[in-house]
C-alpha angles and dihedrals in degrees: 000000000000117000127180103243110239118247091264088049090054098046089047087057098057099038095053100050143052115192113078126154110247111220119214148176121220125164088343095311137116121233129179124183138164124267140169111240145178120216108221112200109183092055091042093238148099120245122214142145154203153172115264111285154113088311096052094040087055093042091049083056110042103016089190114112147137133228112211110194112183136177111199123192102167129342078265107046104052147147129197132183127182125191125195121202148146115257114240119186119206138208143205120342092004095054092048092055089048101057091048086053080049098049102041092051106048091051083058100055085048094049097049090044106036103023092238139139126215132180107187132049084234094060081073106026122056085202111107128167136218111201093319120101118238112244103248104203136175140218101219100198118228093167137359121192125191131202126186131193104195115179 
């Protein structure tokens, strides 16, 4: 059976984990691809970044998108959570405290669920840059939804 998840089942879901897949429209078409991702909650967002690219120029164009977040047991034993937002790129000083809260957070989430401990930022994300700064970005929620299959 389906079952909507409660609020603190959702928010359980997105704190715990780092790896959602980001939706997106660009020239009429739908993309989804993996990011890493932080879920802020005091700001309501989700914090995320990357280097310049197809996903920023969409964003930058129709700042519209979802986040969908899942932990899958067995076809039968599921939870899903989607978020829908508006993409909101930062700059300077804000960016760079973003992207600590990023960091630190998601070195956290890895620690607690995988017993490891990180030090960089580049021991959990293949993205490095060379002179240019990475794009901090938010997912400023507007709606999450949750569903659970539970056997």
């Amino acid at each position: 059976m389906i079952k909507n998840l409660e609020k603190k089942e959702i928010k359980f879901i997105l704190e715990n984990n780092y790896i959602g897949y980001l939706s997106y429209i660009y020239k009429s078409k739908p993309y989804v691809v993996p990011v890493t991702y932080y879920f802020d909650q005091v700001n309501n967002a989700i914090i995320c970044y990357s280097g310049e690219g197809h996903k920023i120029t969409a964003m930058r164009k129709n700042n519209a998108v979802s986040l969908q977040v899942s932990e899958i047991s067995t076809v039968n034993n599921w939870k899903s959570v989607l978020v829908h937002g508006k993409f909101e790129q930062h700059f300077g000083s804000d960016a760079k405290a973003y992207l600590h809260a990023f960091s630190l957070g998601v070195k956290d989430v890895i620690m607690e669920k995988e017993h490891i401990k990180l030090d960089y930022i580049s021991e959990f994300s293949s993205k490095v840059y060379k002179g240019d700064n990475p794009i901090v970005y938010l997912i400023k929620i507007e709606e999450i939804t949750g569903k659970k299959r539970l056997k």
